[in-house]
N, C-alpha and C positions, 0 to 999 in steps of 0.2 A: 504494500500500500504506500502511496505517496505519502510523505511527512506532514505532519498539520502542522497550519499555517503558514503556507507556501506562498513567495513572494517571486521579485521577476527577476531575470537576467536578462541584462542589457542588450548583448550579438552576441555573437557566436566565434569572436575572435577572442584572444586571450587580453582582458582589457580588466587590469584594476583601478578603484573610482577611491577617492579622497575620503572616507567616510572617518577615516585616524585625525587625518586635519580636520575634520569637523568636530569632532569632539573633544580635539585639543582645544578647539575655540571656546566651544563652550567651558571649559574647564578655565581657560582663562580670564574668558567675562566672570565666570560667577567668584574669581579671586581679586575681582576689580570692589577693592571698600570704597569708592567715591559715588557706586550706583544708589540713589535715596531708597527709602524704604516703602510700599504702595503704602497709602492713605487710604481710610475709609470716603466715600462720597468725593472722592478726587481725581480724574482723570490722568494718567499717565503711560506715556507711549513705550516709557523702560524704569522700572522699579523691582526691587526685588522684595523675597516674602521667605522669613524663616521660619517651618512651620516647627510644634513641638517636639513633632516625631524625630525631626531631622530632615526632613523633606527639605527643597531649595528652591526656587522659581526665579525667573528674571526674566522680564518681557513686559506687554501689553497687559494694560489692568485699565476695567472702565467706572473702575471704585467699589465694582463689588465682587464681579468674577475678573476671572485670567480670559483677554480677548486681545484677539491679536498675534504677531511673533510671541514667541515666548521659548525660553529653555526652564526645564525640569529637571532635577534629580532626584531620585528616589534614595531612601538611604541604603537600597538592596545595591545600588550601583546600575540602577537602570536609567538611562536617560533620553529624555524626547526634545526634540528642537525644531520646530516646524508652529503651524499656527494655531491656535485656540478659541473657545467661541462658547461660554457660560460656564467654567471651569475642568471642559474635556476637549481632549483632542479634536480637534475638527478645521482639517481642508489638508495642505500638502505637508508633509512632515518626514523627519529619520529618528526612530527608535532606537536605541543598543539595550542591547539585554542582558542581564549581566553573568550569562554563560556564555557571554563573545557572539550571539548571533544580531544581525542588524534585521532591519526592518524599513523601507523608504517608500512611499506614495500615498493614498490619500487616504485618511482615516475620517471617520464620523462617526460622531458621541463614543468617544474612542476605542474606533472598533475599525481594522483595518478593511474598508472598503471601496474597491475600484480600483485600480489599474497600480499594479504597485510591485517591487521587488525586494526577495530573500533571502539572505545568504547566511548558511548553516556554518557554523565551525569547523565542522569536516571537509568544507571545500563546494559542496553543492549551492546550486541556486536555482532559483524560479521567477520567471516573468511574468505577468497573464493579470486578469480579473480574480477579483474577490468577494468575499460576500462574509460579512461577520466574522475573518480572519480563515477563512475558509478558501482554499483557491475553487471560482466558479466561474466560467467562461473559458474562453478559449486563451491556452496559455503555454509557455515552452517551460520545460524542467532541464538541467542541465548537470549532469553528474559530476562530480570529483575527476571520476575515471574519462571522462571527456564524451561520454555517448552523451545522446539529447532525444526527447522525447518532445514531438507537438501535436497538440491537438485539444479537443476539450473536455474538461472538468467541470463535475456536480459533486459539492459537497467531497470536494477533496478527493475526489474518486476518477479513475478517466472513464470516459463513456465515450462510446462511438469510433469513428478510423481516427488513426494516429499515425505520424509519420517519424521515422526512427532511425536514428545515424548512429550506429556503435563506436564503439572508441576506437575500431579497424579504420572507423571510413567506410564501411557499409551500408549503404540507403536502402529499406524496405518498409511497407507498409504494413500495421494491425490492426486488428477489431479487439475493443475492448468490452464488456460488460459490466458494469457494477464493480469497478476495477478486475476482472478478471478477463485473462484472454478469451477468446473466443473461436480466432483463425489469424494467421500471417502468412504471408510470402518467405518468408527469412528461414535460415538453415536451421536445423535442427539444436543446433548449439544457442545460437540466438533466441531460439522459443524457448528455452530451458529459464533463460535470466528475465522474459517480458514482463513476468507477472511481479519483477520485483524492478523496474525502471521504464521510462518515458522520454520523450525529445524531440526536437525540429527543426526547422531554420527560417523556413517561408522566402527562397529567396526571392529577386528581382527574374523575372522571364522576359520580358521583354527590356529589349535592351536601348530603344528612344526614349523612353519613359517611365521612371522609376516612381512608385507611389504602391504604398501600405507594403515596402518590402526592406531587405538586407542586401547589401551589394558594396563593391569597391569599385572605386573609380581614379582612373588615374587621367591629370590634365596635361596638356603638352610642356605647362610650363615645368614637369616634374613634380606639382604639388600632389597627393593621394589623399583619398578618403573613403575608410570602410566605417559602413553603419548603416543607420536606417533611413528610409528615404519616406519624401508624403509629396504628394502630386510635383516629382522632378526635381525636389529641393531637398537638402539635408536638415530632417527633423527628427526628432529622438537622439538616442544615445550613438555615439561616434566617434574616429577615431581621426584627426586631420594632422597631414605633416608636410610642415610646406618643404622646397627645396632649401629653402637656407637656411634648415635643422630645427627651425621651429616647432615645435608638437603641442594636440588640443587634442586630450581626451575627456569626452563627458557630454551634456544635452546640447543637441542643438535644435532651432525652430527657426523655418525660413530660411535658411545658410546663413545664419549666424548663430554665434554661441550663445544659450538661454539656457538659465538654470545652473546646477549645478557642474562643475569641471574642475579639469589641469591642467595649465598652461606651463610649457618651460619654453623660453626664449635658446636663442643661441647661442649668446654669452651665458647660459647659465639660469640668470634669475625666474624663479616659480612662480606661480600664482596659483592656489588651490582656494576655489571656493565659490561665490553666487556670480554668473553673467546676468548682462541684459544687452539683448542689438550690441551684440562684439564689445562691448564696454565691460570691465569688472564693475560691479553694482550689488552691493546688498554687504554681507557680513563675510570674511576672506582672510586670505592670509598668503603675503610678498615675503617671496627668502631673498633676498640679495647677493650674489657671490660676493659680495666684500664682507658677507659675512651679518650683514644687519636684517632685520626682518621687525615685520610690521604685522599685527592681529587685530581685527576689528573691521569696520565698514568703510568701506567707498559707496561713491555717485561718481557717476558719467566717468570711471575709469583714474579716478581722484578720490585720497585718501578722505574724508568727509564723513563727520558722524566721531562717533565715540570710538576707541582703536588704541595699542597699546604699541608703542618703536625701541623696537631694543637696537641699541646701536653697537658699534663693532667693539665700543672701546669698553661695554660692561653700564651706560649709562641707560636707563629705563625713563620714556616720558610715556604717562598714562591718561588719558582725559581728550577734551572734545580737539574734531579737527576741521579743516574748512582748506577745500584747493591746494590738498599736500600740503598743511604747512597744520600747522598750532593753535587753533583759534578755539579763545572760550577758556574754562576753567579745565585746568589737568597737574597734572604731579610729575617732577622731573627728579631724578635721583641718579646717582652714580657713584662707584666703586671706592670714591675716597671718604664718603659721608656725605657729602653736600646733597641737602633737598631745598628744594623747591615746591611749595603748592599755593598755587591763587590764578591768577588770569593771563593768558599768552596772546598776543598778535602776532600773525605773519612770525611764527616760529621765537619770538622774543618774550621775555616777561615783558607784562605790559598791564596795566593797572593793579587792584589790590592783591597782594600778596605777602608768603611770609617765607624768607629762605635762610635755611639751618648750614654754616659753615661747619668745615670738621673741626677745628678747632671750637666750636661751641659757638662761634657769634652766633647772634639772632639777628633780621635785619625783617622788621613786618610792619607794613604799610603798602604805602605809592609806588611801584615802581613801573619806570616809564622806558623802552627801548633798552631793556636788559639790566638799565640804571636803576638803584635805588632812590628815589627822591624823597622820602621822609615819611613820619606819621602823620599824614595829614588828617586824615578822618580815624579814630582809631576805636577800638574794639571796645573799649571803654565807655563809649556814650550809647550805644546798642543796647548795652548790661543796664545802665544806669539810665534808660531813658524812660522807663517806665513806672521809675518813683518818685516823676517827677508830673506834676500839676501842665498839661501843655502848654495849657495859657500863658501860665503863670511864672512858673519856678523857672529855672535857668540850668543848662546841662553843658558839661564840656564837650566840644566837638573835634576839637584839637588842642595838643597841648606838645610844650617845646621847652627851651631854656632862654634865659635872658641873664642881665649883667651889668650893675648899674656902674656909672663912670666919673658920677662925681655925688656928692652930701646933698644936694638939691632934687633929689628924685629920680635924674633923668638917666635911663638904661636901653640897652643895644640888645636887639637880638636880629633872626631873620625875616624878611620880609614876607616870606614863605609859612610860617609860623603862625602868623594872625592877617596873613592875603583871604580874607574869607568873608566870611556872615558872622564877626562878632560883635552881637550886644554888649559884651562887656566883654574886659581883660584882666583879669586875676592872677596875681603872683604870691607865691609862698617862698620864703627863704627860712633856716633852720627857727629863728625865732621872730618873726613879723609876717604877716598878713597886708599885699596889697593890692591896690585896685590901678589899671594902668589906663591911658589912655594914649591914643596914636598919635605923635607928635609931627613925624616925615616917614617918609617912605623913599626909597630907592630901588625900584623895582627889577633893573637891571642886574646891580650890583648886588640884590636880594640881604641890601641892608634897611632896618627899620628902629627909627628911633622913639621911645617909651618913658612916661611923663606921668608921676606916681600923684594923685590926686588927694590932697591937704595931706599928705604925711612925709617924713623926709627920713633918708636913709643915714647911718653912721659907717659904712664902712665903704668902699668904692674900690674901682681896680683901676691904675694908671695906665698909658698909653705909650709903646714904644714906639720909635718911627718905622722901624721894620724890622721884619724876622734875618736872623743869620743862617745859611744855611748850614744845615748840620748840630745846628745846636739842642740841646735838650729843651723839651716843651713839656707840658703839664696841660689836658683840657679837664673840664670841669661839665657835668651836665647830667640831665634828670633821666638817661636812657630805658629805655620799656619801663617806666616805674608802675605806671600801669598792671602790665602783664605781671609782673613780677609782685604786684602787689608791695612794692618799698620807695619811699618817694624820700628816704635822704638822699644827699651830695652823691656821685659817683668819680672816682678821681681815677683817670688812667693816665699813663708816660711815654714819651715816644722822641720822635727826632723831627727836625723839619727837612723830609727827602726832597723837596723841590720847590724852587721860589716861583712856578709856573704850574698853572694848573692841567685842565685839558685842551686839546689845542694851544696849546703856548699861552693860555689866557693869564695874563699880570698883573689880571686881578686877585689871584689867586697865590695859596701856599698848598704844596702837599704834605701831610703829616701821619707818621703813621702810628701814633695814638690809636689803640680802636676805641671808634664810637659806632651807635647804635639807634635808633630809633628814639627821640625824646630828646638827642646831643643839641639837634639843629638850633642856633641861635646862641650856643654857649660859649665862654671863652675859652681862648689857646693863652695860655702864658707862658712866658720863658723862664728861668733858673730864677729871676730878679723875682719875680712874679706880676710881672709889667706884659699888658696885651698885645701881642700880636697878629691875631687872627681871632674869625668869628666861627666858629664848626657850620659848615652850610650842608655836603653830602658825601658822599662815597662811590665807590665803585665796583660791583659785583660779577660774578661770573656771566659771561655771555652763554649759549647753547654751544658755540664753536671750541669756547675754551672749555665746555666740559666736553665734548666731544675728543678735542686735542688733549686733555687731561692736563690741563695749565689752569692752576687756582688761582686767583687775586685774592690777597687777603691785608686790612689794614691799608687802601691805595684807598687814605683820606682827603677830604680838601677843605680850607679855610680861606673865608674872604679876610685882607692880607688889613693889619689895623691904619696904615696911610688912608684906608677909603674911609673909615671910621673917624677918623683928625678930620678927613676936609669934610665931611657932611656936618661934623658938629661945628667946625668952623664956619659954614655960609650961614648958619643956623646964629650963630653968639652965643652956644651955647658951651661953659664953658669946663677944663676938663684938666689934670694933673695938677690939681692948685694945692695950693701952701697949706701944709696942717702943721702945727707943733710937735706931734706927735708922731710924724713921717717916718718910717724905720723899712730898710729893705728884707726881707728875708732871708734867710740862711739858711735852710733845706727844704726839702719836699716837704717836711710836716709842717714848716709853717707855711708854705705857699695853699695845701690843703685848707688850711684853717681861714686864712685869707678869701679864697673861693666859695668853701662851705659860707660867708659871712654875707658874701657879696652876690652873690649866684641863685637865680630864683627859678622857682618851675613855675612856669607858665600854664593859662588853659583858656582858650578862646573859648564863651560862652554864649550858646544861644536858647532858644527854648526847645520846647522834642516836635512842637510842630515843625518851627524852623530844620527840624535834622530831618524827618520824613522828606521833608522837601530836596533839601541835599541829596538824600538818600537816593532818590530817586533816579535825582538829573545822574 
């Protein structure tokens, strides 16, 4: 008796189909933690669902069933990937089961039926119709041992003539009954095995017009193609290999590739996974001979959609993509420790993000064309916006450092800092409380000067004319006090590596103090404890340098304190004046003490209405 639940084999040539890489895919999606979890009453086109049992889901959910794509796993190790439609299988799909046999074509209210194929662990397969996981209609069986059996089946059984190729190569025709022979042509030896095997080919007879058959075709250019054909065109499963080593085995419709396949180019590089009209289109998976490989979905033959790129050098980026490149929220990681996760454009970091150096810096916020550009908006008023009155109360939306520069109030930070929607401006230093107001701005040089309203300060930082190169420097600033939940003084030490910033800009100092998220706006001092520079940003890993495996680490920059003298000079405002009590410092711990005195965190204030709004743009 033929084996229950019998599915289809493809031709009749020796052709294996990608169904390893496909469940590699899936195994890969369902290791993707950035996929959200389905919502009740929430519609979602990919969400995953953990059930008790252990069961696993990812796909289409329309808030109350699994509808749509979807992958399943079962905790037996069975798993389905194909479409869904009120929490059962239902329309095209591939099964694996977890004794190693597959299962592929169309299931409903999950039950395999209609046109579909299956392939046993011992090596056999079956093509044909089905009926409640039953093969029924007219179908080819194809052994291990390489005979074939066609003809048709009821109820898993064959009924009627069948036409039968042994594993010799011998063609002859049977009568079956209620699967039992009945009469054959074939030799004595042949009758002996009938009642235990089936097979067929149905090939092409006419040779202008190929339609509802199997056949090979070779074109003058050298290209070939064996498979099956539908009114003169290659449709169904196939086998094409052009002349300049190219090869495509798997569905095609209309002569072109549709559905599932395996493409290897001539250099090498694979593609195993969903066509549409000769394009890679749906969920897939690119090997690269250099060695890099890509898992997830493409459009129109472009990486596009959610998709995982392993590159050659060991570096993993995970998350959304747009036209071969990066786009949208994803995770970048690689072999020395550096992560990456927030927002990419065009293959760059590129708005909010937070990235983990090995050495342990943190760098979260803004970053803009690979650059970190600060905390602008910070994670902080998201937590905090809800204990607050909208109307009414007042919430920080940003926050940085500042650094007053003389006994009359008035202090320096960056322009960048409180460039926003601030209601108010609020500064804290270890023992005072104050409230700032904007006094100039410089929005080039991203310097900003700050004007402490009825209360006046006792301790202040002097101004040098300029930084020496090579000299020891000291910054000061409120780094992630947030995150970290610690809002004293932070003090780190470093050199001035360059009197030039990026681009030769001279406006600039580089320093390689590390600073962090919160620095922006604080001051650089030197051995004296005399200003130098104003901490503005830093420099991050590009894709290219982790790719090449070259880290930047510490390639700080400071607006240089000359711009700081002539802004408070056009101003009259005035700065390094006479106190009685004037004393220079004499090591890092009093230049500390100094900073801790004079150095304040800052927090732009607006209300939670005002931040919805932000939030938004």
């Amino acid at each position: 008796m033929i084996k229950k639940a019998l599915l289809i084999l493809l031709f009749f040539v020796n052709v294996n189909f990608a169904n390893a890489d496909v469940f590699d895919n899936v195994r890969n999606i369902f290791s993707d933690k950035s996929i959200p979890s389905c919502q009740d009453n929430k519609y979602s086109h990919r969400c995953s669902i953990n059930h008790d049992n252990g069961d696993k889901y990812i796909g289409g959910w329309d808030g109350s069933y699994l509808t749509g794509k979807g992958h399943y796993i079962w905790k037996n190790g069975e798993i389905y990937s194909g479409e869904w439609r009120y929490n059962k299988r239902n329309g095209e799909g591939i099964n694996y089961y977890p004794n190693g046999e597959t299962a592929r074509g169309k299931f409903v209210d999950d039950k395999l039926n209609g046109f579909a194929t299956y392939t046993w662990t011992n090596g056999d397969k079956a093509v044909g119709n089905f009926k409640d996981f039953k093969l029924h209609g007219f179908a080819t069986y194809t052994f291990a041992s390489g005979e074939k059996q066609v003809g048709y089946f009821k109820n898993d059984k064959r009924e009627g003539k069948f036409q039968i190729i042994s594993s010799t190569g011998e063609d002859y025709i049977a009568w079956f009954k209620n699967d039992k022979l009945v009469k054959s042509n074939a030799s004595s030896d042949n009758n002996q095995n009938l009642n235990q095997s089936s097979g067929s080919t149905n090939q092409c007879r006419n040779p202008e017009y190929y339609d509802n058959c199997f056949a090979k075709y070779k074109w003058e250019n050298g290209d070939t193609y064996e498979g099956y054909w539908k009114k003169n065109k290659r449709t169904g499963q196939g086998k094409y290999i052009w002349a300049t080593g190219e090869t495509y085995t798997g569905e095609f419709k209309d002569d072109k590739r549709n559905g599932q396949g395996i493409n290897t180019w001539a250099d090498g590089d694979k593609y195993s996974g969903e066509w549409l009209d000769d394009m890679k289109h749906g969920q897939g998976t690119y090997v690269y001979t250099s060695g890099e490989k890509y898992t997830g979905e493409f459009k129109k033959d472009k990486m596009h959609g959610h998709g995982t790129y392993y590159y050659a050098d060991g570096a993993i980026y995970t998350g959304d993509n747009k036209n071969d490149l990066a786009n949208g929220f994803g995770k970048l990681t690689k072999k020395s420790g550096f992560k990456y996760i927030g927002e990419f454009k065009d293959d760059k970091m590129h708005g909010k993000g937070k990235a983990v150096f090995p050495d342990g810096t943190v760098k979260e916020g803004i970053f803009e064309d690979d650059m970190f550009k600060g905390e602008i908006i910070t994670e902080v008023a998201k937590r905090n916006k809800k204990n607050y009155d909208e109307d009414k109360k007042l919430i920080p939306i940003s926050y940085g450092s500042a650094f007053f520069i003389n006994s009359d109030g008035y202090a320096i930070t960056n322009n960048h800092v409180i460039d926003g929607e601030c209601q108010e401006i609020q500064g804290l230093t270890k023992e005072k409380k104050f409230v700032f107001k904007i006094l100039a701005t410089d929005e080039q040089n991203d310097i900003a000067i700050l004007k402490t309203e009825n209360k006046k300060n006792d301790f202040f930082i002097r101004i040098e004319d300029q930084a020496k190169l090579g000299e020891d420097i000291i910054v000061g600033g409120f780094p992630i006090s947030e995150t970290i939940q610690n809002h004293n003084i932070k003090i780190t030490k470093g050199i001035v590596s360059a009197k030039s910033g990026v681009k030769n800009n001279f406006s600039e100092i580089q320093i390689d103090a590390s600073i962090q998220g919160g620095n922006s706006g604080g001051p650089v001092v030197n051995s004296e404890g005399k200003l130098v520079g104003v901490t503005t940003y830093s420099i991050v890993n590009t894709p290219e340098d982790v790719k090449a495996g070259n880290i930047i680490t510490n390639m700080n920059f400071a607006k240089k304190s000359s711009l700081v003298k002539e802004m408070l000079s056009s101003y009259e405002i005035k700065f390094n004046e006479f106190t009685l009590w004037e004393n220079t410092p004499d090591n890092t711990i009093e230049i500390a003490s100094l900073l801790s005195n004079t150095t304040a965190q800052i927090y732009c204030l607006n209300t939670a209405q005002k931040w919805k709004e932000l939030f938004k743009k």
